[in-house]
N, C-alpha and C positions, 0 to 999 in steps of 0.2 A: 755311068761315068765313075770310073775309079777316085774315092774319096782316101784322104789320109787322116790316120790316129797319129794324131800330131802329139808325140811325148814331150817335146821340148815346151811346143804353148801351154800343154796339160800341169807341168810340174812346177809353174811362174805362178800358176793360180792356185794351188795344192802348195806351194810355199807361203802364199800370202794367206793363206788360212791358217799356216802352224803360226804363223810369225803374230796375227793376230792373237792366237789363246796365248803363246807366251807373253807377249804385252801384256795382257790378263791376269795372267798371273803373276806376272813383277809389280801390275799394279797393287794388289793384294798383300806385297811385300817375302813372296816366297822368289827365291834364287831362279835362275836361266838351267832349263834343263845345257846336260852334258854327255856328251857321246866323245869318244876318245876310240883309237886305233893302235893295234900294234902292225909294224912295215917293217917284216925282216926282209936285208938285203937290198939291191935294187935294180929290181925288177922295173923295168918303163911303164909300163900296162898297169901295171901295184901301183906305182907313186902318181901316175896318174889320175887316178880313181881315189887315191886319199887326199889328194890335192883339192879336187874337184866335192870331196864330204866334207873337207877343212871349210871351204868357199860356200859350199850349200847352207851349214853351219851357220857361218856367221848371218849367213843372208835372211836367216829366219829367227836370229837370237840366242843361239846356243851358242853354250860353251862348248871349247875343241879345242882336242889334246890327240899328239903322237909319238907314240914311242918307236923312234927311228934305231933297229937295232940291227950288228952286223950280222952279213950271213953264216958267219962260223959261227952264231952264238948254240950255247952248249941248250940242247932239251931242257935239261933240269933247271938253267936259268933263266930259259923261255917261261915257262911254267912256276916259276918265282913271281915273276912280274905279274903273269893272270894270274894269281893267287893274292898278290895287292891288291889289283886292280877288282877282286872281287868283294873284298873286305873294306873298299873307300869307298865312303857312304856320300862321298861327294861325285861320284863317274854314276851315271843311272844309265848308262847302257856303253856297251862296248866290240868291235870287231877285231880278229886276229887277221888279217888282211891275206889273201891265199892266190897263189899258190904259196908253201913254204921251202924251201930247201931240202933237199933228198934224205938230210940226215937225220931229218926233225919228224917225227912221227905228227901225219895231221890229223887221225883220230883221237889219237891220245891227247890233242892239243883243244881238239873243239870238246870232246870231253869234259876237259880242265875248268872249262868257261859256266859259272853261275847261269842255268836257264832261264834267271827273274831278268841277268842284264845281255845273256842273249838274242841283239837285236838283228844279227844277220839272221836266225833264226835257224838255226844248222846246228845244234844239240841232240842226243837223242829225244831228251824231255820235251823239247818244242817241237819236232819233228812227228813224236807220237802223240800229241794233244794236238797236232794237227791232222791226223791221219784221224783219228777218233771223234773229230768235229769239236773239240772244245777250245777255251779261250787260248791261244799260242802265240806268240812271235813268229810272224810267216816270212818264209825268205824270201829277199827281198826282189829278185829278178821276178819270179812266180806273183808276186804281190803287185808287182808292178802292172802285170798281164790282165789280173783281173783287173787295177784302176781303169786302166785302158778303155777294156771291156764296158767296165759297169760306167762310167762318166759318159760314153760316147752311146750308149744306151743300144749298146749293140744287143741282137733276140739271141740268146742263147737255150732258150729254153727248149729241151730237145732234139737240138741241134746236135749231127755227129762233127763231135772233135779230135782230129788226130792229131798225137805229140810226136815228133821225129830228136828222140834223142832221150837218152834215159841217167841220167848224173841226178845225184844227192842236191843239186844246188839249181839247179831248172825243172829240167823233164819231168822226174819220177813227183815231186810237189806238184808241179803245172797239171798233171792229170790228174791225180787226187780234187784239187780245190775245183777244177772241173766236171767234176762230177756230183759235186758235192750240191746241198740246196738253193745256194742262193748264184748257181747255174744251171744245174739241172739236164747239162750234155750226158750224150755215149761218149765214151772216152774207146778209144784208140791208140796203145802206146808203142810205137816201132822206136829200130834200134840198129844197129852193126848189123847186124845178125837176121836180120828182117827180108823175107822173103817175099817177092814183089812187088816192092814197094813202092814204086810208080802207081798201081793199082789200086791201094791204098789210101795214099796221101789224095787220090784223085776221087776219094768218097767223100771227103772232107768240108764240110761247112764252115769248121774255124778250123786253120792249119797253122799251127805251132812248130816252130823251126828250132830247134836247138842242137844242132849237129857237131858243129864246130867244125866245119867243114865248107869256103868259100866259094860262094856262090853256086852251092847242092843242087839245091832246089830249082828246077826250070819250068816251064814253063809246060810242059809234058805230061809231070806229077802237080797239078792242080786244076780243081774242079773251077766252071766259069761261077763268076758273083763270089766266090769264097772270100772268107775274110779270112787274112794271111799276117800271121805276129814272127816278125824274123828276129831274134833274139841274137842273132850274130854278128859279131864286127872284127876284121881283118883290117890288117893294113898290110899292103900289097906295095913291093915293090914298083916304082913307075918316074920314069925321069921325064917324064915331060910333066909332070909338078915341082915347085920352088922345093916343096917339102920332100919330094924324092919318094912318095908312097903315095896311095891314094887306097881310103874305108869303102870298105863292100861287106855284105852282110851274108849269111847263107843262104839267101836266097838271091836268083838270077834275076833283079829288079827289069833288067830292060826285057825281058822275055814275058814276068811275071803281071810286073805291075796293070800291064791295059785289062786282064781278065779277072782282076779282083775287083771286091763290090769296096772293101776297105783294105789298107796295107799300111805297115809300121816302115818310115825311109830308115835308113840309115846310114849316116847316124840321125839320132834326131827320134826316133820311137822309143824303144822299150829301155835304153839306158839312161835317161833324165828320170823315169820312172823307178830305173834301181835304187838311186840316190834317195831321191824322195821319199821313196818307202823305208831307208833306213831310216830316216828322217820320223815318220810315225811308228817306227815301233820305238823308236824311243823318247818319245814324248808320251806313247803309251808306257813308257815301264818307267817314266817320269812320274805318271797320275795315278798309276796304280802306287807306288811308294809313297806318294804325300794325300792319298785316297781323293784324287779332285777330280 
């Protein structure tokens, strides 16, 4: 019987453990860690997701700041701002919220960003102290995948994993950290470009979705018993909802779901674990600044 990696129950309980050390250490008389966002423009999907770190935030004891700025804002006065924001000894971690506006260069922007207070983890500095197995700020969708993983005490060990999707911000991380010791998979990375890929994804013991591409995935390309991480969320036109849309993920859940041994719903799997995981890397870069 097909079981769920339920991210929404996982991230109630994974909040009331940050919320506890912070209590701890306000008891102690040191400050509420602080995580803070910049939202240029607006974007629905953007202000949704800062909305919902604004909310996580509070709900664990943090301080939360955002700087809501327009989408004409000028590069060089984007980059004023993360150049504050990296010299305020009062923000212990902070995200530029993405995508940004066409004008806005967004390597030169995540660049910009202190790799001590970047907590999305998308720097080059944390990106290659993560690729090199050392201490880094892991981003947070990928980080989320492992919680998942390692909480619900799924075997990984040896297990072939394949990743369906290759971005700076999922994919190309997700099989790194995969491979890596405290997993110990075959990694597997497909892409655009990926030659047979049904054939593939159907080797799979852990099959990671990050396509960006609704409902890819069917039921065709996946192996029986596999545990299946859909990392995608649409919202689809649909007027027979109040709301006039209706979340689907990339993968084809009604086809998928009955041949999997575990599956992430969505919504409800791997995006309460994004949050969250912003959530600890910045109460790690909280501790690491006051050495607790």
């Amino acid at each position: 019987m097909t079981q769920i990696l339920d991210g929404k129950a996982l991230s109630l309980r994974i909040k009331d453990e940050i919320a506890n050390e912070v209590r701890a250490f306000a008891a102690t008389g040191h400050r509420p860690p602080h995580l803070a966002a910049i939202l240029v423009g607006n974007d629905g999907a953007s202000q949704t997701y800062v909305a919902n770190k604004e909310k996580s935030s509070a709900e664990v004891g943090f301080l939360s700041s955002v700087y809501r700025l327009d989408e004409n804002i000028d590069e060089a006065e984007l980059l004023k701002i993360i150049d504050f924001l990296n010299r305020d000894d009062e923000v212990d971690g902070f995200i530029v919220q993405l995508p940004l506006p066409k004008h806005i260069d967004e390597q030169k922007v995540i660049n910009a960003i202190s790799s001590d207070k970047d907590v999305d983890g998308f720097t080059p500095v944390n990106i290659g102290r993560m690729v090199l197995g050392q201490d880094a700020f892991v981003p947070a969708t990928p980080m989320g995948i492992c919680t998942l993983l390692q909480r619900y005490n799924i075997p990984t060990e040896g297990m072939h994993c394949v990743v369906v999707g290759r971005s700076n911000i999922v994919g190309t991380p997700a099989a790194n950290l995969m491979s890596r010791k405290a997993f110990n998979c075959t990694v597997t990375m497909c892409h655009s470009r990926t030659r047979n890929l049904p054939e593939i994804t159907r080797q799979a013991d852990i099959l990671i979705v990050a396509i960006g591409k609704p409902e890819f995935v069917g039921a065709d390309m996946v192996k029986p018993d596999a545990v299946v991480i859909d990392v995608g969320i649409h919202r689809i036109p649909d007027a027979s909802k109040k709301s006039g849309f209706h979340l689907c993920g990339d993968v084809k859940h009604s086809e998928v779901d009955s041949k999997c041994s575990w599956v992430t719903p969505v919504p409800g799997g791997v995006g309460p674990l994004t949050i969250v995981s912003l959530l600890q890397n910045t109460l790690l870069a909280y501790k690491k600044k006051y050495s607790l």
